[in-house]
C-alpha positions as CSV (number, residue, x, y, z in Angstrom):
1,X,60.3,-22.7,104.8
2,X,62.8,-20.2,106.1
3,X,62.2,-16.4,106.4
4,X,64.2,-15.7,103.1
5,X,61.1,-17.9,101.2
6,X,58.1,-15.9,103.3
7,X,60.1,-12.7,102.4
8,X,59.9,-13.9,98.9
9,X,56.3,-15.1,98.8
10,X,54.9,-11.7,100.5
11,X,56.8,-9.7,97.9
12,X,55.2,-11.9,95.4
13,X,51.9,-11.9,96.7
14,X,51.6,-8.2,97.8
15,X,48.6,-7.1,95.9
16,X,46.2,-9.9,97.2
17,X,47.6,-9.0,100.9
18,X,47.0,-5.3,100.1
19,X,44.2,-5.9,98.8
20,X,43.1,-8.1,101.7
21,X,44.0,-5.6,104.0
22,X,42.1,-2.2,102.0
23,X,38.9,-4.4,102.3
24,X,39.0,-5.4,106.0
25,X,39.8,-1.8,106.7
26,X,36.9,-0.8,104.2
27,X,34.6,-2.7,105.7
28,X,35.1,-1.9,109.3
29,X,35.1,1.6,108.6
30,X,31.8,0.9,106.8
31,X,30.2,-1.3,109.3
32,X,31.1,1.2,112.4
33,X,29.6,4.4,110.0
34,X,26.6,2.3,109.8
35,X,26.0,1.2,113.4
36,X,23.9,3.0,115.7
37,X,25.4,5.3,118.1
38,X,25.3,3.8,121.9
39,X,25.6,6.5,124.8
40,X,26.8,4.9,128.2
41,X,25.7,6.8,131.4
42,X,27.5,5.7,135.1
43,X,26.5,6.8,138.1
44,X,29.0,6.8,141.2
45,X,28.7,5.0,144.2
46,X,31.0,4.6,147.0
47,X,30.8,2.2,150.1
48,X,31.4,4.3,153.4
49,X,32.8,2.7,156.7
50,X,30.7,4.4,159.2
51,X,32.8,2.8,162.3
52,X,30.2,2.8,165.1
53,X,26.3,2.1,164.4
54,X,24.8,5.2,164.8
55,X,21.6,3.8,166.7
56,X,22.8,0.9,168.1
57,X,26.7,2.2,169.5
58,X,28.3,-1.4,167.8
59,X,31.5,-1.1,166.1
60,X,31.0,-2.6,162.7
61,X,33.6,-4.6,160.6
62,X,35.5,-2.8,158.0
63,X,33.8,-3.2,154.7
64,X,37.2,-3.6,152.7
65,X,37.8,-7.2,151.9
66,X,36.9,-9.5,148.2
67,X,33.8,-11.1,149.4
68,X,32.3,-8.0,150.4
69,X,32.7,-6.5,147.7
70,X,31.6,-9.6,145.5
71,X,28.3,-9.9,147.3
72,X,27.4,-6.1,146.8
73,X,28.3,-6.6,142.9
74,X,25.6,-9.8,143.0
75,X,23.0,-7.3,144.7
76,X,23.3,-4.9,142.3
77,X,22.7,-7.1,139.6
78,X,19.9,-9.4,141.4
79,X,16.2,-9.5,139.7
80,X,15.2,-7.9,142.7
81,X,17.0,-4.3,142.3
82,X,16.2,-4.8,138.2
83,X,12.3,-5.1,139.4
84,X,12.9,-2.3,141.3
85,X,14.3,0.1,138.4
86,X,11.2,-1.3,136.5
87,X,8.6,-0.3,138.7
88,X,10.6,3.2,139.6
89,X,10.8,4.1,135.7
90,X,7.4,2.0,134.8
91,X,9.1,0.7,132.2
92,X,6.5,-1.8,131.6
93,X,3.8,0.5,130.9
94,X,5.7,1.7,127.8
95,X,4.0,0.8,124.5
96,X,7.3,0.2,122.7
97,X,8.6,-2.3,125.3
98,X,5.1,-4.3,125.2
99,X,5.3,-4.7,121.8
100,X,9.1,-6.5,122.0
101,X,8.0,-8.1,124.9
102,X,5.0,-9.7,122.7
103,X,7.6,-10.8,119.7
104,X,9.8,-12.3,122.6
105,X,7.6,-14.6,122.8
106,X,8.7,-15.5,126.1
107,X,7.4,-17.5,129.3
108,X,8.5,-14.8,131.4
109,X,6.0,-12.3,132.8
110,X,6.5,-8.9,131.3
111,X,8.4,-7.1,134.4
112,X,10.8,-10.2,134.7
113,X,11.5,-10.1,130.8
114,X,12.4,-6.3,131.0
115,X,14.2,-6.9,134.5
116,X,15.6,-9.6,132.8
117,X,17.2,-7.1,129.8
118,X,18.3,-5.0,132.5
119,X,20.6,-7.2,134.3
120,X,22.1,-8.3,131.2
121,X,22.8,-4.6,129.8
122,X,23.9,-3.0,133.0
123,X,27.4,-3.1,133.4
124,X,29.9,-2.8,137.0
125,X,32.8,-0.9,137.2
126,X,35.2,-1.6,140.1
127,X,38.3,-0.8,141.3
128,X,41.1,-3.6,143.4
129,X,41.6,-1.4,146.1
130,X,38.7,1.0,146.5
131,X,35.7,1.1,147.6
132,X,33.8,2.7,144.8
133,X,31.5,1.3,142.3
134,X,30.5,2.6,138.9
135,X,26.9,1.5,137.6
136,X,26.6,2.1,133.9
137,X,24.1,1.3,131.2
138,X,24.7,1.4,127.6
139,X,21.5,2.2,124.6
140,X,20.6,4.3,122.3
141,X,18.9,6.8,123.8
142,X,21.5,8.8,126.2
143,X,18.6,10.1,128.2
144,X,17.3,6.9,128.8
145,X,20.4,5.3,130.0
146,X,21.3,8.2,132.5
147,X,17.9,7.7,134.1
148,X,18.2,4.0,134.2
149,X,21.8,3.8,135.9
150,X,20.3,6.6,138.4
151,X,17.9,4.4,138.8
152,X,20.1,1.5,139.4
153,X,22.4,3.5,141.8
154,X,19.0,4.4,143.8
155,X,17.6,1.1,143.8
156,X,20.6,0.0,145.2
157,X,21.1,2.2,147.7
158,X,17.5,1.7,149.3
159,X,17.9,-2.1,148.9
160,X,21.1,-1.8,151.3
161,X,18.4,0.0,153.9
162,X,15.9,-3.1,153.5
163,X,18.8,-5.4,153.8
164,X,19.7,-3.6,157.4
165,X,15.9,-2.7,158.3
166,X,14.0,-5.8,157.5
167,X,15.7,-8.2,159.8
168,X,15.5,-5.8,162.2
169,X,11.7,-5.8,162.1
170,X,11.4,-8.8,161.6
171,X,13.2,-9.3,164.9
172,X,11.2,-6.7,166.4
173,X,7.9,-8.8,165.8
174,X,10.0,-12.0,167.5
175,X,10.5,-9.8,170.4
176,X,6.7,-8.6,170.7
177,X,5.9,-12.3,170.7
178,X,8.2,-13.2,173.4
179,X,7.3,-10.3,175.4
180,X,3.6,-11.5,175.4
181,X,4.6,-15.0,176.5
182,X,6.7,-13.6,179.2
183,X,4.5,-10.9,180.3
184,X,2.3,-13.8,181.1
185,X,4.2,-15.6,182.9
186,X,5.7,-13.0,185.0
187,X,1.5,-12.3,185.9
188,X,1.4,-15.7,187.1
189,X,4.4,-15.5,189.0
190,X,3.6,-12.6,190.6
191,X,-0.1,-13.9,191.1
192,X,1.4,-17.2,193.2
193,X,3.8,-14.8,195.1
194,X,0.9,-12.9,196.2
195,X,-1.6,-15.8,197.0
196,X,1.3,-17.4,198.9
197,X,2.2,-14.2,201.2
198,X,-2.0,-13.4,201.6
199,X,-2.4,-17.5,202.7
200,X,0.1,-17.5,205.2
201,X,-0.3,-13.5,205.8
202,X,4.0,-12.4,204.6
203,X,4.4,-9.1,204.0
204,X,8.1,-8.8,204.2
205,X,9.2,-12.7,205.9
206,X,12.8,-11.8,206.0
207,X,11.6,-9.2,208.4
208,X,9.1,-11.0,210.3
209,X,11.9,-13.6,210.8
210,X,14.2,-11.1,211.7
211,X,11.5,-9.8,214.2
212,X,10.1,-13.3,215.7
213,X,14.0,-14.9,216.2
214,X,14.5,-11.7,218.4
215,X,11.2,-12.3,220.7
216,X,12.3,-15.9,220.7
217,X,15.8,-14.6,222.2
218,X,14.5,-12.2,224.4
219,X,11.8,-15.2,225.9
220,X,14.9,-17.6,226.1
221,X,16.3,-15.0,228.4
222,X,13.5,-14.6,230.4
223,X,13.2,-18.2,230.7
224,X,16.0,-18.4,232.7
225,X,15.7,-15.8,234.8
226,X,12.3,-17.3,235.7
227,X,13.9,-20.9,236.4
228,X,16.2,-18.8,238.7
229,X,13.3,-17.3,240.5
230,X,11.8,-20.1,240.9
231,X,15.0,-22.0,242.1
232,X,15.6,-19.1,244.5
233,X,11.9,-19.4,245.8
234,X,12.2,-22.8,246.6
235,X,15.4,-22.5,248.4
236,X,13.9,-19.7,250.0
237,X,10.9,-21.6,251.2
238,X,13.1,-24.4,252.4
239,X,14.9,-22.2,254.6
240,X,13.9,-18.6,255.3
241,X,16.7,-17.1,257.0
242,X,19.0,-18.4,254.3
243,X,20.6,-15.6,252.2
244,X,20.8,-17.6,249.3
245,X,17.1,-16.5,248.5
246,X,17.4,-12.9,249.1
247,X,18.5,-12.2,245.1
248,X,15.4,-13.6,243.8
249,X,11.7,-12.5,243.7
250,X,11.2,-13.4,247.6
251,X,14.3,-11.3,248.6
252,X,12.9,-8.8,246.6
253,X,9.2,-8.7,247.7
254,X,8.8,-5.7,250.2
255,X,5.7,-7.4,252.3
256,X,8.0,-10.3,252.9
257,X,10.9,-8.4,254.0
258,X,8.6,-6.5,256.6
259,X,7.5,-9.7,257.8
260,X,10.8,-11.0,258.2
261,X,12.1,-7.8,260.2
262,X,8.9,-7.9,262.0
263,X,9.3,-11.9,262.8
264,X,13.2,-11.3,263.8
265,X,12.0,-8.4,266.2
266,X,9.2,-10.7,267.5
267,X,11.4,-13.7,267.9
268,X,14.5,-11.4,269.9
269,X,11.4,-10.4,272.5
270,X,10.2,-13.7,272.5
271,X,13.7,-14.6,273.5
272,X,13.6,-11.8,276.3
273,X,10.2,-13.0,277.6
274,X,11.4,-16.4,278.2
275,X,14.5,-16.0,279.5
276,X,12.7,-13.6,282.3
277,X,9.3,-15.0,282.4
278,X,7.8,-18.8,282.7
279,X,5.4,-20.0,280.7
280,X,2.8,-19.7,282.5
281,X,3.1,-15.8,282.0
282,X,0.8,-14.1,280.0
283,X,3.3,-12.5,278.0
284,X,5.1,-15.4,277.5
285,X,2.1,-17.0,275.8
286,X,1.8,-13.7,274.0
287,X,4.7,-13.3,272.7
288,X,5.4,-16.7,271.2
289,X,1.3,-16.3,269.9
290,X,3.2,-13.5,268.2
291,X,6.1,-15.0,266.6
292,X,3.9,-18.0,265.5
293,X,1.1,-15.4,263.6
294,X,4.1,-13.2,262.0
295,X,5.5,-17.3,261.1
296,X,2.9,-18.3,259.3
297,X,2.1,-15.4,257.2
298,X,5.7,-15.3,256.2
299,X,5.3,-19.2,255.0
300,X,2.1,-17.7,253.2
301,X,3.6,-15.5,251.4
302,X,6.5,-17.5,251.0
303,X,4.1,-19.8,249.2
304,X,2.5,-17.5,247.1
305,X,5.9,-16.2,245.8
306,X,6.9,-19.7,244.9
307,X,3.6,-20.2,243.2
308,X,3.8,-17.2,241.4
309,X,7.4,-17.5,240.5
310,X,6.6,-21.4,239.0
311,X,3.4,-20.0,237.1
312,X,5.4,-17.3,235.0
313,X,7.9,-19.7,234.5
314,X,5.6,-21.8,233.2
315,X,4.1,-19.2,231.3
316,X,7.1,-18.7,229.7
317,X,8.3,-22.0,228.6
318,X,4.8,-22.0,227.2
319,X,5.5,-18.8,225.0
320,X,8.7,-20.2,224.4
321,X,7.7,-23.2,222.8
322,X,4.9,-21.0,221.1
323,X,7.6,-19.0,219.2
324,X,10.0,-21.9,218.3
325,X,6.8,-23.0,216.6
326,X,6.1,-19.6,215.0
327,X,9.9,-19.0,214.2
328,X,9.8,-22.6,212.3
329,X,6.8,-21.9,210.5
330,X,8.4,-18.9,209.3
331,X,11.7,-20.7,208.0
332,X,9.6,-23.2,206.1
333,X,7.5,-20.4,204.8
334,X,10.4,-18.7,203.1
335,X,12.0,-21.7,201.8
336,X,8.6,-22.3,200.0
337,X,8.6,-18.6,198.9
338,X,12.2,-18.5,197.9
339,X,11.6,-20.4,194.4
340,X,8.5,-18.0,194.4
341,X,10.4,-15.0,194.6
342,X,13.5,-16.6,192.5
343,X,10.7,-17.0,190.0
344,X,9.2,-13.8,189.5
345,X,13.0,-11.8,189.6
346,X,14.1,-14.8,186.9
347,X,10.8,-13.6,184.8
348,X,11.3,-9.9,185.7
349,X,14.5,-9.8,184.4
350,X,14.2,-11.7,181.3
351,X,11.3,-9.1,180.4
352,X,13.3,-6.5,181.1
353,X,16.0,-7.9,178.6
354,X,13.3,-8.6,176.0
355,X,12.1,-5.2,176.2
356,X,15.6,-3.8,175.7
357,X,16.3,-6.3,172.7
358,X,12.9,-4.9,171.5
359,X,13.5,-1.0,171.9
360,X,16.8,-1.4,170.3
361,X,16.0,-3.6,167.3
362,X,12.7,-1.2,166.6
363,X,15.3,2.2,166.5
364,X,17.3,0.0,164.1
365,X,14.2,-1.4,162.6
366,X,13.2,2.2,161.6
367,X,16.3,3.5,161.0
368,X,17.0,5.2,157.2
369,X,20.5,4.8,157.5
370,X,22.8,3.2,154.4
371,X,26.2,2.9,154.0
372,X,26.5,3.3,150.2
373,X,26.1,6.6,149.6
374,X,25.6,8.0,145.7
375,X,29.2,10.4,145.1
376,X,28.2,11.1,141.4
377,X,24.9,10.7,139.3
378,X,24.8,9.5,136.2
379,X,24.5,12.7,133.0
380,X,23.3,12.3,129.9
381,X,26.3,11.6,127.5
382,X,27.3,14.4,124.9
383,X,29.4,11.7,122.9
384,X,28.8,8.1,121.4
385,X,30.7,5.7,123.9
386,X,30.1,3.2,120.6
387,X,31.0,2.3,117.8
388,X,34.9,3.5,118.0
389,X,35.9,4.8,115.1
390,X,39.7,5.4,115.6
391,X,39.9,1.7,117.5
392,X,38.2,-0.3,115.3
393,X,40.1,1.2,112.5
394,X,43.2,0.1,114.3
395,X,42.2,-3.1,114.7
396,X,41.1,-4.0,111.5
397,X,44.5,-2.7,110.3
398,X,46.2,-5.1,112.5
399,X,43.1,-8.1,111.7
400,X,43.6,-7.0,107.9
401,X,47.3,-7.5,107.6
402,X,47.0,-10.7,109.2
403,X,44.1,-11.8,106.9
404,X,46.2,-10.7,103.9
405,X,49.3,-12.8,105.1
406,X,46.9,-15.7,105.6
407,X,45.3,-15.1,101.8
408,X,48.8,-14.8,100.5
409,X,50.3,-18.0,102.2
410,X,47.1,-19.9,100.9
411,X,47.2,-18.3,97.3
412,X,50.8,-19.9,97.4
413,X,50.2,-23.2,98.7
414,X,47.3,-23.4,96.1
415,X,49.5,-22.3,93.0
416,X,53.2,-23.3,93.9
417,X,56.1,-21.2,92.1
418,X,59.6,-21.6,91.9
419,X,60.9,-18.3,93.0
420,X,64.8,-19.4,94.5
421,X,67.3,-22.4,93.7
422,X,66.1,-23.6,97.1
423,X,62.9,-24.5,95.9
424,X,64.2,-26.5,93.0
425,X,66.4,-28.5,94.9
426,X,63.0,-29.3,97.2
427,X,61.0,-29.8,94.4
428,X,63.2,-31.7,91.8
429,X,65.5,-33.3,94.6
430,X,68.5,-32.7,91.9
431,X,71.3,-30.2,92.9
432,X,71.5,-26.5,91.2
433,X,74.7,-26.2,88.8
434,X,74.3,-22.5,88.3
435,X,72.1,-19.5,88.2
436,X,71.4,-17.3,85.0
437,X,70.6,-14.0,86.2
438,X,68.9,-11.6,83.6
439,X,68.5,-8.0,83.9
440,X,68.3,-6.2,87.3
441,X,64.3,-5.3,87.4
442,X,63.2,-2.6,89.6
443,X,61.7,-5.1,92.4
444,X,65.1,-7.1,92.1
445,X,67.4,-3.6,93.4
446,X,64.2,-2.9,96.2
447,X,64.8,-6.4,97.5
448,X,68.4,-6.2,97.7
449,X,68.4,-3.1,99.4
450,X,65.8,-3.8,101.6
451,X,66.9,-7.6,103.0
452,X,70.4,-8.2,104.3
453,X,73.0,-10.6,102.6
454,X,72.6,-13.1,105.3
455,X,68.7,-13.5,104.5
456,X,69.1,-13.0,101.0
């Protein structure tokens, strides 16, 4: 068929298409009269980017991208913000929605069936590139649908506090566990530190160590000063006029200095005696009686130096040994309280961690913070958001001028006509020898000055 035909057939069939098209119209324009009126209420929300947390100082992500976005569009719309509106509103105490609920006849409990009809009215308006949502709810009642998206926008916003605060809390109460747990283990720590330190009697062993390695020093050194006296003593009771004795303690003792002027003095007038007198002389005897007495107490107290000078030497190698003893005892002592100490600092400080995981989470655990934040509420409507008058008469002006063109190319197909030497030659198959025109009708001028040559 070409376009001359269709022409042709529409021009033929134009009543049944007008006709088509006067009832489609008719009867949207009757159908939207008869409706009921819907009032749609949205309330504003918009999603702010704080920057830093406010309790805790932590820089949070920017809140821009699709699956944020997406997942706050699934909260709204979750059973759980629905139950919410229902119990804010009591919705489930009216009489009205009982008695649906009971022709339902569902399986549902009656706050899931009416959360249920929530989710499924409520609509979300959002934009690509922003960050603001629109919660709206469409009924019949245009006080009851601003209270419900109000509803919605609150339920919302306080459902993006619980979604911040109750994993907070909930590790809060972690933390108060494992604070208990390591409280009592830092008590045992400490309780072993302190039995160790009153058993071997530590109060501060770096101390102490510090303390005993300086005696042990200071003994060392007196040590050998000692095995020098006592060196010098026996060389100085070998030989008493040599000098090699006079630095040490018998070189030093006054008594035996005085003996030893006193035995030099005796000894020159000894010397004197003899060299004038015989032996036989009374003063000979005297004086060599003399030198022999002052002799021997020098050897005596020669003796008693060396004696003395070995016993504190003695002494002191015995307090020496004493303190290598003591200063060993201490180094093993704080190696064993080393992994005690290490112990109790390792517990300290993982309290001390705990209990600043702890504070923190409980500031964030109470905190009544949100970042949605409600920029318009929802007001009752003054005008019908539904049905559309002026659109669905548009519509059905386009739907009833295709539904005539449809009738019209049926009505045809049903009740073929011949209405142009074309369709003779398709029909009959035989070729046109001439056309017999009658008089020029009204329609026939109209349709030639209405279609171009070429078409006609």
């Amino acid at each position: 068929m070409d376009l001359s035909r269709f022409f042709l057939i529409i021009l033929a069939r134009h009543r049944l298409i007008l006709l088509t098209l006067i009832v489609t119209v008719t009867t949207t324009m009757v159908v939207s009269l008869l409706l009921p009126k819907n009032y749609k209420s949205v309330a504003t929300l918009v999603l702010t980017h704080k920057g830093a947390d406010p309790v805790t100082g932590v820089i949070m992500p920017a809140q821009q991208n699709a699956s944020y976005m997406a997942t706050q569009l699934d909260i709204i719309k979750s059973s759980r913000i629905a139950l919410m509106v229902v119990d804010q509103l009591r919705l489930d105490q009216g009489e009205a929605v009982q008695v649906q609920y009971e022709n339902s006849k569902s399986n549902k409990g009656l706050r899931d069936w009416v959360a249920t009809w929530l989710v499924n009215t409520v609509s979300i308006d959002t934009s690509r590139d922003s960050n603001v949502i629109g919660i709206g709810f469409t009924g019949t009642d245009p006080i009851f649908t601003s209270m419900v998206a109000n509803a919605f926008a609150n339920a919302y916003q306080e459902m993006s506090i619980r979604l911040t605060v109750e994993p907070s809390q909930k590790a809060a109460a972690y933390f108060t566990e494992q604070l208990n747990v390591l409280r009592d283990r830092l008590e045992i720590a400490q309780k072993k530190l302190s039995q160790y330190q009153h058993e071997h009697g530590i109060v501060d062993v770096d101390y102490r160590l510090d303390v005993e390695t300086k005696r042990l020093n200071d003994l060392s050194s007196q040590l050998i000063v000692a095995q020098a006296e006592v060196m010098g003593a026996v060389s100085g009771a070998s030989d008493n006029n040599s000098s090699g004795g006079e630095k040490n303690s018998i070189g030093r003792n006054p008594m035996i200095n005085n003996l030893k002027l006193s035995l030099t003095q005796a000894e020159s007038n000894f010397s004197e005696i003899s060299q004038k007198l015989g032996r036989s002389h009374p003063s000979y005897a005297g004086a060599k009686a003399e030198v022999e007495k002052l002799r021997a107490e020098l050897n005596k107290y020669i003796r008693v130096a060396t004696n003395t000078a070995i016993n504190q030497e003695s002494g002191i190698r015995a307090a020496l040994e004493e303190q290598k003893i003591k200063v060993l005892t201490l180094n093993r002592a704080r190696d064993e309280l080393l992994p005690l100490v290490k112990a109790v600092e390792g517990t300290q400080q993982a309290y001390d961690t705990a209990m600043q995981r702890l504070n923190q989470t409980n500031l964030e655990g109470q905190s009544n913070l949100s970042s949605v934040s409600i920029l318009d509420t929802a007001k009752i409507p003054d005008k019908p958001d539904s049905p559309k008058l002026l659109l669905n008469m548009i519509l059905s002006a386009f739907l009833g001028s295709a539904l005539g063109l449809g009738v019209g190319l049926l009505a045809e197909m049903l009740d073929r006509r011949v209405r142009s030497a074309e369709d003779l030659v398709d029909i009959l198959q035989v070729p046109v020898l001439g056309i017999m025109k009658r008089g020029e009708t009204k329609r026939t001028r109209l349709l030639q000055l209405a279609w171009p040559r070429l078409i006609r």
